[in-house]
C-alpha positions, 0 to 999 in steps of 0.5 A: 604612638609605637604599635604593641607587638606580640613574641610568639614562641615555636618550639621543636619538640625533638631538640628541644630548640625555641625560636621567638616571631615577634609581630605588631598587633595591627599586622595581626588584626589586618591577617585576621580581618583578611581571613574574615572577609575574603570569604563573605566577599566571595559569597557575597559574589556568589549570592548576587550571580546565582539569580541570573545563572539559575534563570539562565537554565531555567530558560534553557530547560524550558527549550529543550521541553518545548522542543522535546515535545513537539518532537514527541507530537511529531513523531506520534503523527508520523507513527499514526500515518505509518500504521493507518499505510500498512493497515492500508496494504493490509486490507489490499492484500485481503482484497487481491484474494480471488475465488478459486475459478477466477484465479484459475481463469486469470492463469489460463490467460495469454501471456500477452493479456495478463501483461496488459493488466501490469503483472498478476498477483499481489505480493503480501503486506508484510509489516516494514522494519523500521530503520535502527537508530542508535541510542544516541541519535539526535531527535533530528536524525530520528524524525528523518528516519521516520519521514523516510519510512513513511516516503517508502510505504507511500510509494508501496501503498501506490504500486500495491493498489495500482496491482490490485487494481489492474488484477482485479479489473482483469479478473472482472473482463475474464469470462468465466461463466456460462452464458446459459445453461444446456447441453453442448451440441459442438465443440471447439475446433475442426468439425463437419458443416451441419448442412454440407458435411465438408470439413470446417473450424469451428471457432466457438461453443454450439450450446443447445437450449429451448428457445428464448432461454436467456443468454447472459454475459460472461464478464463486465464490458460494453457492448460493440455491435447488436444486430444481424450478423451473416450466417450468425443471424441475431449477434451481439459482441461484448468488448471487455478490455484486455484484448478480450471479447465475446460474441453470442451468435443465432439469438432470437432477439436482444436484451442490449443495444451498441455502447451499452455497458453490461456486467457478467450474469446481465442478460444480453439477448434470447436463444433463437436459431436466426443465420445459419442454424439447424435449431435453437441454440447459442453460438458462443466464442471468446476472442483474444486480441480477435483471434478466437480460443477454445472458451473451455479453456476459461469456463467454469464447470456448469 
């Protein structure tokens, strides 16, 4: 049976002319099932796929949080170290502070003895500048920059405290007190022999005081040799290290015996006049690399 067709009729308003479009009514009913369904088709498509393609990022947002946090965790532990080190170089800086006297002993050193202590002072702690990263710079390039941060303090950390260290154990082997307490009787130098008049070098202190005064040590060491020692009669050398030593001639007895370590102010020995002495009193020298020096040069002020 012959399919009833529609005429559709199209006028042009302007001139006024009209044109007829005769079409079938199963080619009208297939456009307009065609227009129907291609969109429920295409929803239809897109229903099904939004399951999978929304699990997909939920996955992947899931990484990139996992990932974000153990990067955050990581970083936190990185800055944690990097302060606990400058708090580190902070309390070295404080503790390379000497008082004054020692400070000033340290400087009147030779320049040989100080170089053995690996360089003096101490420079400050001073808070390091992190390294710039830019805004866009991958959580991998940052945790670099940190972990080179943290390698460079380390190694300052090591090179502070070797310095701090060796000054301070200097400062300890430097005599800078008075082994007692009296009057100066001789000097330092050239002087005339007290039994004969010739002319002498006197290579240390003569300190007068009443016999069996305590004679204590001038800074940490150990002790070398306690006995009797030609015209130094009673003696006793303290080794300190750095190439420094001290001798305490004309003691009536010992306080020490040989390989004993002794820290300054410790008591060492007596006052006596034993060797080649006139009357009671210290003979007192300081030795650089077993050369004698002027001990003034070192000591405090009584």
């Amino acid at each position: 049976m012959r399919s009833p067709r529609y005429t559709i009729l199209i006028a042009n308003r302007n001139s006024g002319a009209v044109r007829r479009v005769t079409v079938a009514r199963r080619t009208v009913g297939v456009a307009l099932a065609g227009v129907t369904c291609i969109p429920l088709l295409i929803g239809l498509g897109a229903r099904t796929a939004d399951p999978a393609e929304v699990e997909l990022l939920r996955l992947n947002n899931e990484s990139l949080r996992q990932e974000n946090e153990s990067y955050r965790v990581a970083t936190g532990e990185l800055a944690e170290q990097i302060a606990s080190l400058q708090a580190a170089l902070t309390q070295l800086g404080d503790q390379s502070l000497l008082d004054p006297t020692a400070r000033q002993a340290l400087e009147r050193l030779p320049a040989v003895v100080r170089s053995r202590a690996a360089g003096g002072g101490v420079e400050a702690a001073v808070t390091p500048t992190p390294p710039h990263a830019s805004a866009d710079a991958s959580p991998d390039s940052t945790f670099s920059l940190l972990r080179g941060l943290l390698g460079s303090m380390e190694m300052r950390l090591a090179s502070v405290k070797s310095r701090v260290e060796s000054e301070q154990a200097l400062a300890r082997a430097t005599p800078t007190i008075w082994p007692i307490v009296g009057w100066l009787s001789s000097a330092f130098g050239n002087r005339r022999d007290p039994f004969d008049g010739t002319p002498e070098f006197h290579a240390g202190l003569d300190i007068a005081a009443d016999r069996g005064t305590p004679v204590r040590a001038t800074a940490d060491g150990t002790v070398l040799t306690a006995g009797l020692n030609g015209n130094y009669g009673y003696s006793v050398l303290v080794e300190h290290g750095f190439g420094i030593s001290t001798r305490f001639g004309h003691l009536s007895r010992f306080a020490v015996r040989p390989g004993q370590r002794v820290r300054r102010g410790e008591a060492i020995g007596f006052v006596g006049s034993t060797g080649r002495a006139t009357s009671p009193h210290l003979h007192y020298e300081i030795l650089m690399n077993g050369k004698p020096i002027n001990p003034l040069v070192l000591l405090a002020r009584p």
